[in-house]
PDBQT receptor file of N, H, CA, C and O in Angstrom, charges set to zero:
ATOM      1  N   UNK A   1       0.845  -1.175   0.000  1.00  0.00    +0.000 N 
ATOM      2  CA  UNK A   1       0.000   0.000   0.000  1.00  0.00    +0.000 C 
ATOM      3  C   UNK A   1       0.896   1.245   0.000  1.00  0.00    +0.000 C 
ATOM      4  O   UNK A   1       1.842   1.165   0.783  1.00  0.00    +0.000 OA
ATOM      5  N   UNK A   2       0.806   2.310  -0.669  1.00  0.00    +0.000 N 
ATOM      6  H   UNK A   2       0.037   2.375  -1.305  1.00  0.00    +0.000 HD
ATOM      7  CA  UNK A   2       1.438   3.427  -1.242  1.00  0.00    +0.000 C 
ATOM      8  C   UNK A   2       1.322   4.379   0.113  1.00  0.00    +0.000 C 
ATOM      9  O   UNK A   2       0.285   4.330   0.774  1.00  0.00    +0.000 OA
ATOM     10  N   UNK A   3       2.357   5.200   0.485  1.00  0.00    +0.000 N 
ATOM     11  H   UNK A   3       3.199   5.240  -0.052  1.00  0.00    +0.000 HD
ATOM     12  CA  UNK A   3       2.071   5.894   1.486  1.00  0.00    +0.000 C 
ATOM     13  C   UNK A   3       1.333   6.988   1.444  1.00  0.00    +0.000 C 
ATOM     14  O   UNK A   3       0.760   7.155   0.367  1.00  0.00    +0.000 OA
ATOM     15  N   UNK A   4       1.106   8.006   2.476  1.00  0.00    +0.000 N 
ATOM     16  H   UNK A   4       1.571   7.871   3.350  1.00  0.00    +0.000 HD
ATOM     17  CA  UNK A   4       0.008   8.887   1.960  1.00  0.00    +0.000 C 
ATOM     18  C   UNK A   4       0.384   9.892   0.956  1.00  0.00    +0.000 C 
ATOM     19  O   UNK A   4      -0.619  10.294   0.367  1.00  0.00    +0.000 OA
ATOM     20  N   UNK A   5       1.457  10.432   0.556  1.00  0.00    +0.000 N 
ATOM     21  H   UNK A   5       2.272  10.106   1.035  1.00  0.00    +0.000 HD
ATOM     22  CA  UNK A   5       1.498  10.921  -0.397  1.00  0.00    +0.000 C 
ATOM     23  C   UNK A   5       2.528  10.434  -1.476  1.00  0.00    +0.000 C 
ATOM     24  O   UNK A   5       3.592  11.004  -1.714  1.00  0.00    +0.000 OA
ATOM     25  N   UNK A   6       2.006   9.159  -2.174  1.00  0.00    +0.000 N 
ATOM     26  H   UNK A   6       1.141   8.696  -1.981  1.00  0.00    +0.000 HD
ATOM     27  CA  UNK A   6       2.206   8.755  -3.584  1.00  0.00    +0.000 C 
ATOM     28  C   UNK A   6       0.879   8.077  -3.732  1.00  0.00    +0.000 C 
ATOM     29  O   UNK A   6       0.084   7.506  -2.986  1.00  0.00    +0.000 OA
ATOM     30  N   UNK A   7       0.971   8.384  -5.044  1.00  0.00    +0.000 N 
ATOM     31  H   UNK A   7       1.617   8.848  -5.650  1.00  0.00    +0.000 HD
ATOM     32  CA  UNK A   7      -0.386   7.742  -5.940  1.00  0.00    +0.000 C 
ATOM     33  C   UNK A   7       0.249   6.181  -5.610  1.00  0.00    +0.000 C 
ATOM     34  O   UNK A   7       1.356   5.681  -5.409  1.00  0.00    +0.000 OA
ATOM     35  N   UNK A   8      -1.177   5.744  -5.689  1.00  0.00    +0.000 N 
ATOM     36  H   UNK A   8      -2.076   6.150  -5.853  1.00  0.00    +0.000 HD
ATOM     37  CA  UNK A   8      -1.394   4.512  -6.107  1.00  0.00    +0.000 C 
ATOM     38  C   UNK A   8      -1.199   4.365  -7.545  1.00  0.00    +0.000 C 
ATOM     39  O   UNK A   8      -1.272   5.305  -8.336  1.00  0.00    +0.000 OA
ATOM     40  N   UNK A   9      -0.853   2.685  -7.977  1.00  0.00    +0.000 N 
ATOM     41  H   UNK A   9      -0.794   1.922  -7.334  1.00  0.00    +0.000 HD
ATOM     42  CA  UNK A   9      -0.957   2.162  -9.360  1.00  0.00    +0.000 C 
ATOM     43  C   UNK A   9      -2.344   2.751 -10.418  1.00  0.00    +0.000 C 
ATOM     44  O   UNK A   9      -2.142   2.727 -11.632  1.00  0.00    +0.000 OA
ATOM     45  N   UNK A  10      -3.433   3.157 -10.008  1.00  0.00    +0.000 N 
ATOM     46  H   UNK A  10      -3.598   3.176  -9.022  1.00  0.00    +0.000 HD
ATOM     47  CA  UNK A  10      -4.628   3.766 -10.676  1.00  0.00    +0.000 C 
ATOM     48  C   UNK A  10      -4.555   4.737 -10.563  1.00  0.00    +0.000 C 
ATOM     49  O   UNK A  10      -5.046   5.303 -11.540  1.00  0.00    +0.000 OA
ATOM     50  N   UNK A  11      -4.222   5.326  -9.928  1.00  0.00    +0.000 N 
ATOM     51  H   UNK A  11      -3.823   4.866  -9.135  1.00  0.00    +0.000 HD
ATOM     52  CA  UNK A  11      -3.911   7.157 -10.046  1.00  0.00    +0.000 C 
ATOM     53  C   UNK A  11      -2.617   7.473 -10.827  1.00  0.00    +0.000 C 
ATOM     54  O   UNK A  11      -2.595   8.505 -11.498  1.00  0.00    +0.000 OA
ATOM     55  N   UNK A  12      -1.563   6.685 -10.791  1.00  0.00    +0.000 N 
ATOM     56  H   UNK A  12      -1.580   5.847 -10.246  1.00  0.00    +0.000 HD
ATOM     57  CA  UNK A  12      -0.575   6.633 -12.062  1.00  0.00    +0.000 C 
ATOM     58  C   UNK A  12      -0.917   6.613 -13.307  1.00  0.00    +0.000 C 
ATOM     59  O   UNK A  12      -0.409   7.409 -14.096  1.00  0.00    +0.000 OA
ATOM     60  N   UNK A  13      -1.826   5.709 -13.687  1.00  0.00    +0.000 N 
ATOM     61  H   UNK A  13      -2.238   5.062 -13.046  1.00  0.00    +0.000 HD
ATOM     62  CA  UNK A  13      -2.622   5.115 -14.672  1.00  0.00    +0.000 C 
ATOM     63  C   UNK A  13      -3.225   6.587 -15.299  1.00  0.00    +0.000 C 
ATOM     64  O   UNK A  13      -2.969   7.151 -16.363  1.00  0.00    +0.000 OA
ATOM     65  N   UNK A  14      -3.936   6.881 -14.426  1.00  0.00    +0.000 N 
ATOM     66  H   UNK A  14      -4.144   6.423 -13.562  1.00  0.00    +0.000 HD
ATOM     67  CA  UNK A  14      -5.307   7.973 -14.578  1.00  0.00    +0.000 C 
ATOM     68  C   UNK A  14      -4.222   9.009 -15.313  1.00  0.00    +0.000 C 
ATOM     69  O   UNK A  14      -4.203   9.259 -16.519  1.00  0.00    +0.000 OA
ATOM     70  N   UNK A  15      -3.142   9.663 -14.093  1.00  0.00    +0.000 N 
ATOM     71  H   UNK A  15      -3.157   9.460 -13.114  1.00  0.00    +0.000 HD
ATOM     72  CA  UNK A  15      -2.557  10.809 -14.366  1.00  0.00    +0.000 C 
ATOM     73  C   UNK A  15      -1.691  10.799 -15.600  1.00  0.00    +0.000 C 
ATOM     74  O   UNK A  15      -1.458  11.907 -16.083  1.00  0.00    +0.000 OA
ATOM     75  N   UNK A  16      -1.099   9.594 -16.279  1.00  0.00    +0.000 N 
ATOM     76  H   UNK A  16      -1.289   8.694 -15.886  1.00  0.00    +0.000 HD
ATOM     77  CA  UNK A  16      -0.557   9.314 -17.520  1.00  0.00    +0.000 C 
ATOM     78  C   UNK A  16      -1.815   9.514 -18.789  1.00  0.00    +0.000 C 
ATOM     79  O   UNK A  16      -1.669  10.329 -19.701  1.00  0.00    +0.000 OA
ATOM     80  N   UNK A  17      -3.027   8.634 -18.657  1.00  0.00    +0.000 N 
ATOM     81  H   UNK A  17      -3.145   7.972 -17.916  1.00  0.00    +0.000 HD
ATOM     82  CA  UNK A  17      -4.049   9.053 -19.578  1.00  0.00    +0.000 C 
ATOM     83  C   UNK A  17      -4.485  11.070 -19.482  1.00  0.00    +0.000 C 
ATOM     84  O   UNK A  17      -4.986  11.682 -20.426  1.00  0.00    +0.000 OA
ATOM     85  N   UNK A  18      -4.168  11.619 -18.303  1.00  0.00    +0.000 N 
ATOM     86  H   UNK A  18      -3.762  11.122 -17.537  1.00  0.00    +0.000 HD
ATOM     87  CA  UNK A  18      -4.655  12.916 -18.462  1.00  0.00    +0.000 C 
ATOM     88  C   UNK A  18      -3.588  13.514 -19.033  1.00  0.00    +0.000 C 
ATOM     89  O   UNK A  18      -3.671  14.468 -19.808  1.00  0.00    +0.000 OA
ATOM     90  N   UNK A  19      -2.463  12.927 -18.637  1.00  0.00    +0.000 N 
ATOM     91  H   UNK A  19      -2.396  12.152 -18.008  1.00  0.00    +0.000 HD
ATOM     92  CA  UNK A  19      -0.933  13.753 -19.902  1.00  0.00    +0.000 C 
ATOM     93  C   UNK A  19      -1.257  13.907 -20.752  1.00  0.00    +0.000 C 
ATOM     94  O   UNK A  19      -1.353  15.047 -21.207  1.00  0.00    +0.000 OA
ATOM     95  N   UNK A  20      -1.616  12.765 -21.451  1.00  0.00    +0.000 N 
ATOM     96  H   UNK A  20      -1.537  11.839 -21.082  1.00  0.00    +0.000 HD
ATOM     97  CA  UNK A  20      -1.620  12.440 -23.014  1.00  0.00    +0.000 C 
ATOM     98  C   UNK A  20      -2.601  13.634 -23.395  1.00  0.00    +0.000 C 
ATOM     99  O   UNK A  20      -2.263  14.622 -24.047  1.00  0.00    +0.000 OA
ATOM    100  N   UNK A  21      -3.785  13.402 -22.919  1.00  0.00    +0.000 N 
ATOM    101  H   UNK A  21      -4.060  12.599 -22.390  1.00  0.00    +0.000 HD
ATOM    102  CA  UNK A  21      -4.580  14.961 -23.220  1.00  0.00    +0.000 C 
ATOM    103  C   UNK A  21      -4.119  15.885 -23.275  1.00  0.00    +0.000 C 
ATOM    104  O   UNK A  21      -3.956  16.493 -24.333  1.00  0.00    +0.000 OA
ATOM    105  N   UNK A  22      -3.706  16.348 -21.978  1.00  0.00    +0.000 N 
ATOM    106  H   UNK A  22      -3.839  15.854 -21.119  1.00  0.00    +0.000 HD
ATOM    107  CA  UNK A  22      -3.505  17.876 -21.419  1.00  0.00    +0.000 C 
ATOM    108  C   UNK A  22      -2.441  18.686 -22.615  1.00  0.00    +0.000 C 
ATOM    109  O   UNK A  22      -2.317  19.910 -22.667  1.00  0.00    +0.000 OA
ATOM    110  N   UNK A  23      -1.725  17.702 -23.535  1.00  0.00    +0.000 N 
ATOM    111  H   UNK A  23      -1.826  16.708 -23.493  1.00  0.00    +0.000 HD
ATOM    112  CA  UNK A  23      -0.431  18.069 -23.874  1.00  0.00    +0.000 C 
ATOM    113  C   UNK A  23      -1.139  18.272 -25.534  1.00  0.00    +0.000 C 
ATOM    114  O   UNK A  23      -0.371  18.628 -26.428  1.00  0.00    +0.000 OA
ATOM    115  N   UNK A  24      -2.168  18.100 -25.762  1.00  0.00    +0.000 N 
ATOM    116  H   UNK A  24      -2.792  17.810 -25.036  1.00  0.00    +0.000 HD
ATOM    117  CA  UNK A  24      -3.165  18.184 -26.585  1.00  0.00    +0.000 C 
ATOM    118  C   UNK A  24      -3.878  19.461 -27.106  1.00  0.00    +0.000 C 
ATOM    119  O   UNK A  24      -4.296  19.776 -28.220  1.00  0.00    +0.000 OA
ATOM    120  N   UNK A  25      -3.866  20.214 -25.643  1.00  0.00    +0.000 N 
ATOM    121  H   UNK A  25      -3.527  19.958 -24.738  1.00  0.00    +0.000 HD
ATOM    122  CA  UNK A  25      -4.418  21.394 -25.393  1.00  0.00    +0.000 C 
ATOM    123  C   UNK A  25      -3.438  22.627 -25.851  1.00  0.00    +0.000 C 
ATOM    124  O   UNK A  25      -2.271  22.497 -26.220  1.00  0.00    +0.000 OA
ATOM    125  N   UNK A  26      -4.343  24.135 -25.718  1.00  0.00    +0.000 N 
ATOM    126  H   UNK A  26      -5.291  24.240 -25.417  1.00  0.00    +0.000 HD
ATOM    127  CA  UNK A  26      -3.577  24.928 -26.205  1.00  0.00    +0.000 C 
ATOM    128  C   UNK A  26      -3.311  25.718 -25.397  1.00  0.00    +0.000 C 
ATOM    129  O   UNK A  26      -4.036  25.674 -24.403  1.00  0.00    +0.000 OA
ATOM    130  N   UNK A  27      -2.362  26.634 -25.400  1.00  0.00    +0.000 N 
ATOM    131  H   UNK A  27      -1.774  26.670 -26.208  1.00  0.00    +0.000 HD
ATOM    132  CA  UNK A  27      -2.307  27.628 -23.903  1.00  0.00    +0.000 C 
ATOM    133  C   UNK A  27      -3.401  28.560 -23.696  1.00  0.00    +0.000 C 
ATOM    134  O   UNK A  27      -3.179  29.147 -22.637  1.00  0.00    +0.000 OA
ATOM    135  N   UNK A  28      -4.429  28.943 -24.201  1.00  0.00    +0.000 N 
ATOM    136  H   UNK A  28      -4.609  28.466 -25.062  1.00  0.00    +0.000 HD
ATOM    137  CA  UNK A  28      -5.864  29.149 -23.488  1.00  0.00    +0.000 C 
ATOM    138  C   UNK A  28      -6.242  28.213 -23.177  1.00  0.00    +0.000 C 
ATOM    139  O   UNK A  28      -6.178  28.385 -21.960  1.00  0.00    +0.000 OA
ATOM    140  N   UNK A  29      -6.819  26.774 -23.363  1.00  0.00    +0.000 N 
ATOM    141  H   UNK A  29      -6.870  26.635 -24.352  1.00  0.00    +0.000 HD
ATOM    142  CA  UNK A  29      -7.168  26.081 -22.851  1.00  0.00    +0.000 C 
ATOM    143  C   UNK A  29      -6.328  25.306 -21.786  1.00  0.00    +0.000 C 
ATOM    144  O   UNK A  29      -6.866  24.361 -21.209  1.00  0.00    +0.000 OA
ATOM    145  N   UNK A  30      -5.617  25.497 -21.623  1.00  0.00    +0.000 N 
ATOM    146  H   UNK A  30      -5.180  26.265 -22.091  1.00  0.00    +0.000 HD
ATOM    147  CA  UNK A  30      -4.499  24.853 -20.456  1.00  0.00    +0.000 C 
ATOM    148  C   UNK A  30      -4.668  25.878 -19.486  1.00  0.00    +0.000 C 
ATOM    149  O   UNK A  30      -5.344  25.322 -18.621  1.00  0.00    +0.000 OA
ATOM    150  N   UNK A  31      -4.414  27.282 -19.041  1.00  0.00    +0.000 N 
ATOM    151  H   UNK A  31      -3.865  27.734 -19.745  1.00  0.00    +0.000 HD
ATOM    152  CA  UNK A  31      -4.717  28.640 -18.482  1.00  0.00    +0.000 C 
ATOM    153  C   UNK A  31      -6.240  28.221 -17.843  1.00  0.00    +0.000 C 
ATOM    154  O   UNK A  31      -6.467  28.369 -16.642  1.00  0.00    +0.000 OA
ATOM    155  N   UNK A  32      -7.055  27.787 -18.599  1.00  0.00    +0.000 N 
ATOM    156  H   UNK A  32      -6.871  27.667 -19.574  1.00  0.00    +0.000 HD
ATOM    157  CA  UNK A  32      -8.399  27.581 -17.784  1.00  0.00    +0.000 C 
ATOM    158  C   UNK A  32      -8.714  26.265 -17.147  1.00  0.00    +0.000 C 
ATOM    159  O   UNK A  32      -9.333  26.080 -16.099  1.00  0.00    +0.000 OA
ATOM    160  N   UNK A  33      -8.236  25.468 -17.874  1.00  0.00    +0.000 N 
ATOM    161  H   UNK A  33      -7.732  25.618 -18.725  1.00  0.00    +0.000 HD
ATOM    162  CA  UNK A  33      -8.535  24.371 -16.852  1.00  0.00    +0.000 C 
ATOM    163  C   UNK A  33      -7.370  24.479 -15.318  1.00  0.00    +0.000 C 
ATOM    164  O   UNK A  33      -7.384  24.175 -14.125  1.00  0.00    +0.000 OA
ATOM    165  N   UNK A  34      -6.580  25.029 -16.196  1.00  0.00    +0.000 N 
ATOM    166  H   UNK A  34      -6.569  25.276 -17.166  1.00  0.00    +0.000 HD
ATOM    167  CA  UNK A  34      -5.661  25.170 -14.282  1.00  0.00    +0.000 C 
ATOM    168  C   UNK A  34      -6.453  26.054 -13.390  1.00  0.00    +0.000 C 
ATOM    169  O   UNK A  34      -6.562  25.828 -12.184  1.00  0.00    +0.000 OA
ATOM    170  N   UNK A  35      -6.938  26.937 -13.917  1.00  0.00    +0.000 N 
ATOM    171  H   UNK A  35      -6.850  27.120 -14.896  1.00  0.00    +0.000 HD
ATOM    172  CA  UNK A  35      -7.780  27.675 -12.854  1.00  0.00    +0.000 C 
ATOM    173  C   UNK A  35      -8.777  27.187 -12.278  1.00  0.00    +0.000 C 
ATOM    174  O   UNK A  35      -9.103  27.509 -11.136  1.00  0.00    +0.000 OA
ATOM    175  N   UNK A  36      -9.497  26.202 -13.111  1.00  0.00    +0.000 N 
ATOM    176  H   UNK A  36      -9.232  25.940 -14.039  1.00  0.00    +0.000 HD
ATOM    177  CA  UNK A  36     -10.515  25.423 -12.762  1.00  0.00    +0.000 C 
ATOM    178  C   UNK A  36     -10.294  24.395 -11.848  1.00  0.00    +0.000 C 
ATOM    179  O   UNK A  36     -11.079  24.291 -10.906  1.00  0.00    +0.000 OA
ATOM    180  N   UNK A  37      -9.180  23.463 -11.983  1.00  0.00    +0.000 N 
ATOM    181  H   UNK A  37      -8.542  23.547 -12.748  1.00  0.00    +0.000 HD
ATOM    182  CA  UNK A  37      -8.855  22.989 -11.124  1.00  0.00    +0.000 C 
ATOM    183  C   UNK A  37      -8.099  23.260  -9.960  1.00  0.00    +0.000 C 
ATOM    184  O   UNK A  37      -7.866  22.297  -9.230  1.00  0.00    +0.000 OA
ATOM    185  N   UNK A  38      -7.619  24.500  -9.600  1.00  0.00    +0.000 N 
ATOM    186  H   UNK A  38      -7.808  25.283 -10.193  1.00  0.00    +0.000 HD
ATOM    187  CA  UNK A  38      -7.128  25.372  -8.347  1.00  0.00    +0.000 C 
ATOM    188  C   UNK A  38      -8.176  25.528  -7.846  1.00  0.00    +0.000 C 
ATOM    189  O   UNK A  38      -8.281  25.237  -6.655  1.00  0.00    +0.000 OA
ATOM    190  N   UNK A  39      -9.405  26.077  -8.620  1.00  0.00    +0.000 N 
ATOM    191  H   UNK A  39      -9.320  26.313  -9.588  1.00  0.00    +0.000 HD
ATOM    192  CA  UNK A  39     -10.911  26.779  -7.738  1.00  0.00    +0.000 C 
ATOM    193  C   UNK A  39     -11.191  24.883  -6.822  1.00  0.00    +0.000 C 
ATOM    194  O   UNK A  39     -10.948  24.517  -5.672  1.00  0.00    +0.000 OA
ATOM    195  N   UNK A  40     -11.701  24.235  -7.867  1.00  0.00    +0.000 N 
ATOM    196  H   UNK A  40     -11.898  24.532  -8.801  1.00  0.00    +0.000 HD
ATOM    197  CA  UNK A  40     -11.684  23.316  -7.007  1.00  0.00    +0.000 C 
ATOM    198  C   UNK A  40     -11.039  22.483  -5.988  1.00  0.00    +0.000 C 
ATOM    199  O   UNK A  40     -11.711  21.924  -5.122  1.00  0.00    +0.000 OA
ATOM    200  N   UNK A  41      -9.463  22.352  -6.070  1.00  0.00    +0.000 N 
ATOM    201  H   UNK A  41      -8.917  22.806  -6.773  1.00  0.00    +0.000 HD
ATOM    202  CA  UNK A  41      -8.631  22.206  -5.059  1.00  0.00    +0.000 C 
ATOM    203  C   UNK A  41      -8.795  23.010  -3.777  1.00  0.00    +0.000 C 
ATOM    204  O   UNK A  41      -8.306  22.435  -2.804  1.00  0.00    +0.000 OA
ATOM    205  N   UNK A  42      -9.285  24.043  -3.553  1.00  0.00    +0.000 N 
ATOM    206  H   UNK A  42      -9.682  24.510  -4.344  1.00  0.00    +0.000 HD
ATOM    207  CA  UNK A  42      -9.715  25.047  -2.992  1.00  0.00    +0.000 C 
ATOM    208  C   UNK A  42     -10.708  24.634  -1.893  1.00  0.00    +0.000 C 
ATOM    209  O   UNK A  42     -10.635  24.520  -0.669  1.00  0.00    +0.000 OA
ATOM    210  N   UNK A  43     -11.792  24.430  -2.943  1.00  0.00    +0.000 N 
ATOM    211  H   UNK A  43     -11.851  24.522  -3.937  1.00  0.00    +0.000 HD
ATOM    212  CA  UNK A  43     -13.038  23.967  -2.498  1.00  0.00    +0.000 C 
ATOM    213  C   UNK A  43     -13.221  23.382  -1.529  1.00  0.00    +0.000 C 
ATOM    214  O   UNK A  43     -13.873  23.764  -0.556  1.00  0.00    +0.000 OA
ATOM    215  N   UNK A  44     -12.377  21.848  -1.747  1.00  0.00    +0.000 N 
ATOM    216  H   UNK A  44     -11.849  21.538  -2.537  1.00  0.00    +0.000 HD
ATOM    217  CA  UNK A  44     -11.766  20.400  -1.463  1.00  0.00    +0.000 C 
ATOM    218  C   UNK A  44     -11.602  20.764   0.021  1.00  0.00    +0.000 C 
ATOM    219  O   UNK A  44     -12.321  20.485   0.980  1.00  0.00    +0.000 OA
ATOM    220  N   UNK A  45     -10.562  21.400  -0.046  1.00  0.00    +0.000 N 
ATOM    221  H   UNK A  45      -9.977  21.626  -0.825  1.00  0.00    +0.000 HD
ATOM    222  CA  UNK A  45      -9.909  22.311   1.068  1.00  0.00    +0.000 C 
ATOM    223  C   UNK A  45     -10.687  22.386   2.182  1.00  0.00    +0.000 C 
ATOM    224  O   UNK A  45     -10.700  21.784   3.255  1.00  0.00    +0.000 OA
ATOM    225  N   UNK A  46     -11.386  23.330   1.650  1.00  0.00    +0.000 N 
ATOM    226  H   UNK A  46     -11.374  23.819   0.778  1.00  0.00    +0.000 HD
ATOM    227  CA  UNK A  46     -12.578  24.034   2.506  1.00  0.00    +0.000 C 
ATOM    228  C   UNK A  46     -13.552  22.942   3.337  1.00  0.00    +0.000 C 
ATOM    229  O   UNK A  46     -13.959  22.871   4.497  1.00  0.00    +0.000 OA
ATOM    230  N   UNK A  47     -13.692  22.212   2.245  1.00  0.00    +0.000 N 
ATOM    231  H   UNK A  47     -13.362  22.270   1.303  1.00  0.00    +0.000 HD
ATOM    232  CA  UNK A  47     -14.560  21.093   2.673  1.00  0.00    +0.000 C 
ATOM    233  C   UNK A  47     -14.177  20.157   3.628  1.00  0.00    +0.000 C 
ATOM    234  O   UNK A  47     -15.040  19.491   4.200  1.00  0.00    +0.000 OA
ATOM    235  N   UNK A  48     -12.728  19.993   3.928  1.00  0.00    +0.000 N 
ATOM    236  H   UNK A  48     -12.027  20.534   3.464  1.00  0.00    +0.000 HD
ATOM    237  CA  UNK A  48     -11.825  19.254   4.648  1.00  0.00    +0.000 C 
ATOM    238  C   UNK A  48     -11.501  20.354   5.899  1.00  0.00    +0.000 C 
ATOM    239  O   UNK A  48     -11.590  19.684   6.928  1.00  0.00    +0.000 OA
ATOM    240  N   UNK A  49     -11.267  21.328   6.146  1.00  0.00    +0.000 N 
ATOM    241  H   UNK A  49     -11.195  21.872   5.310  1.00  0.00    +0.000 HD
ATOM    242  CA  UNK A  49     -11.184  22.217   7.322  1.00  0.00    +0.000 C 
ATOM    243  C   UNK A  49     -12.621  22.113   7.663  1.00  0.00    +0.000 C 
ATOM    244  O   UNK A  49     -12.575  21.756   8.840  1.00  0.00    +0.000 OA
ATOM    245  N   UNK A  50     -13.956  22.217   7.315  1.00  0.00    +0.000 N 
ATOM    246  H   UNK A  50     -13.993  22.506   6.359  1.00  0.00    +0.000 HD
ATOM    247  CA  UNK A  50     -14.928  22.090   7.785  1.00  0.00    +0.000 C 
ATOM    248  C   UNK A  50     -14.924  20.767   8.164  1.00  0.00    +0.000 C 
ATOM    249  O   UNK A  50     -14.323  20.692   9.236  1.00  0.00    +0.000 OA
ATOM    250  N   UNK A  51     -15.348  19.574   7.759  1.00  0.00    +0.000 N 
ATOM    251  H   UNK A  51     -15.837  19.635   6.888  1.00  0.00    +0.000 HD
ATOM    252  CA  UNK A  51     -15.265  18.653   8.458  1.00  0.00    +0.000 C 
ATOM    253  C   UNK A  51     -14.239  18.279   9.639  1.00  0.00    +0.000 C 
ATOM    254  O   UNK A  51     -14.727  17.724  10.623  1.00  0.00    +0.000 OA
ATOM    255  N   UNK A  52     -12.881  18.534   9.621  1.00  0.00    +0.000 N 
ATOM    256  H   UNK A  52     -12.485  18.985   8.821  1.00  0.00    +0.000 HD
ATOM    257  CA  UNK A  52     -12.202  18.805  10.874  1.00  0.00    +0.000 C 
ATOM    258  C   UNK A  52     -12.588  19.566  11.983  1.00  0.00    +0.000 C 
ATOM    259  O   UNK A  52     -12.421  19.252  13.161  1.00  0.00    +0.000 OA
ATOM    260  N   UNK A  53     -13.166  20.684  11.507  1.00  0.00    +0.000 N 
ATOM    261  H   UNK A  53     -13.302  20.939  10.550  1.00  0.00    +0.000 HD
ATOM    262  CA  UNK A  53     -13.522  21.392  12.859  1.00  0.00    +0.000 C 
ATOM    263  C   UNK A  53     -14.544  21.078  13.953  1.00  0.00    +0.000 C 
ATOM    264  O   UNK A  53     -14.617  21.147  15.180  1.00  0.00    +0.000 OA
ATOM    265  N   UNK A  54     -15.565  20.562  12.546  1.00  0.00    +0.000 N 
ATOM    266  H   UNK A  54     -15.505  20.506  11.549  1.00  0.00    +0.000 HD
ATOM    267  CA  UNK A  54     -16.390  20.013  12.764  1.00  0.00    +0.000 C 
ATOM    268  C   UNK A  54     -17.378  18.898  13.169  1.00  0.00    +0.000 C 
ATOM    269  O   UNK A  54     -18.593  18.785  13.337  1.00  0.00    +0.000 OA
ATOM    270  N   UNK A  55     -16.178  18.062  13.252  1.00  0.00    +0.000 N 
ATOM    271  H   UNK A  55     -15.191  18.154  13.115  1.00  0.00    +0.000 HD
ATOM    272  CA  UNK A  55     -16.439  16.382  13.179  1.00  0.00    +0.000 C 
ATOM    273  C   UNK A  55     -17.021  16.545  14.511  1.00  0.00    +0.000 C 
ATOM    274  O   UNK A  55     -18.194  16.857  14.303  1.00  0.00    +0.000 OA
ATOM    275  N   UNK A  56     -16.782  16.489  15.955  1.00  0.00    +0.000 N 
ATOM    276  H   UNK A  56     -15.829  16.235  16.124  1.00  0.00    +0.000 HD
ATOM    277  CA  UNK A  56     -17.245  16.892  17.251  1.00  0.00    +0.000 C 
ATOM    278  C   UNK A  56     -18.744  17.046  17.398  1.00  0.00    +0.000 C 
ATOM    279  O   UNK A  56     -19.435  16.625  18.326  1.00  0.00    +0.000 OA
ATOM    280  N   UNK A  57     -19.117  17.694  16.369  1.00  0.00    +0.000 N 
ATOM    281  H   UNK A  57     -18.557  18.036  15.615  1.00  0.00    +0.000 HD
ATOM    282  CA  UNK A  57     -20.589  18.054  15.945  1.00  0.00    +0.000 C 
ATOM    283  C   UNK A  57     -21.292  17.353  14.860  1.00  0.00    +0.000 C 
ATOM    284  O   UNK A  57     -22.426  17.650  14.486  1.00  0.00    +0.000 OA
ATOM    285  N   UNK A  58     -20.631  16.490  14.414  1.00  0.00    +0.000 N 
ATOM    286  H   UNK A  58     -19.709  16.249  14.718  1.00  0.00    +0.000 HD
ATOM    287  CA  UNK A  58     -21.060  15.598  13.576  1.00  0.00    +0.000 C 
ATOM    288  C   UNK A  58     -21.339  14.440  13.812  1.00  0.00    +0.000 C 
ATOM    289  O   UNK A  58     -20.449  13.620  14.038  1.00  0.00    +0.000 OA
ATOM    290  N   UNK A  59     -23.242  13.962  13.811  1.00  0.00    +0.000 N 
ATOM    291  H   UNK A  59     -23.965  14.628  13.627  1.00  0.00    +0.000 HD
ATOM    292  CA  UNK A  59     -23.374  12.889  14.245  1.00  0.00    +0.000 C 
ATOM    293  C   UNK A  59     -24.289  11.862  13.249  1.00  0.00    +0.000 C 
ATOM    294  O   UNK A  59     -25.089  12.295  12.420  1.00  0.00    +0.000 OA
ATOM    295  N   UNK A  60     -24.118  10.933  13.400  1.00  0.00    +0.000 N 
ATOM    296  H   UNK A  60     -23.469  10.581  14.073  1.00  0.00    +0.000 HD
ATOM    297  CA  UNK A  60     -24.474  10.107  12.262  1.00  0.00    +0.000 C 
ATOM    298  C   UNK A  60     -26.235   9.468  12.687  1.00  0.00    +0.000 C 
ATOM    299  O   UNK A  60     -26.335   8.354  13.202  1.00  0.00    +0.000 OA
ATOM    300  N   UNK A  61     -27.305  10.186  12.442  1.00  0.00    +0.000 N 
ATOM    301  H   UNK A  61     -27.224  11.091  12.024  1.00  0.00    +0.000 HD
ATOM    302  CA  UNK A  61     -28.573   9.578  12.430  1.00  0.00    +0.000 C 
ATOM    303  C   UNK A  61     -29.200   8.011  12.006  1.00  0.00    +0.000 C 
ATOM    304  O   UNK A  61     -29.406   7.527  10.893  1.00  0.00    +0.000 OA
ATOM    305  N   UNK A  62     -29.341   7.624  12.949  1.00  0.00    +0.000 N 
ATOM    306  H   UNK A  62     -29.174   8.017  13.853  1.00  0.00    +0.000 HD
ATOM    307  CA  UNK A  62     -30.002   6.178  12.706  1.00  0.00    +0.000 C 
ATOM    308  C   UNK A  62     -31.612   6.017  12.508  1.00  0.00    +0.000 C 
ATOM    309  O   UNK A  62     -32.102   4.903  12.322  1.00  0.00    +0.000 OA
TER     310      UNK A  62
């Protein structure tokens, strides 16, 4: 099992098939999807400091 920060064998996989694309693209379209994917890295983020803060208060309904 891969430690926490290296990909696994399918995320190798994945990130080699998104090369092949990305390298496809043109520098406007490369410029926006990076932004697009920063906004969402972001997001991610956010979503992960909330649940940390939050977990305490988080209860699972039966």
């Amino acid at each position: 099992m891969p430690m926490q920060n290296e990909l696994t064998l399918e995320q190798e996989f994945k990130l080699a098939v998104y090369a092949k694309k990305i390298k496809k693209l043109n520098i406007a379209q490369s410029q926006f999807y990076l932004i697009e994917i920063l906004k969402q890295m972001m997001i991610k983020d956010n979503m992960i400091r909330y649940v940390i803060k939050n977990i305490g208060n988080l209860r699972i309904k039966e």
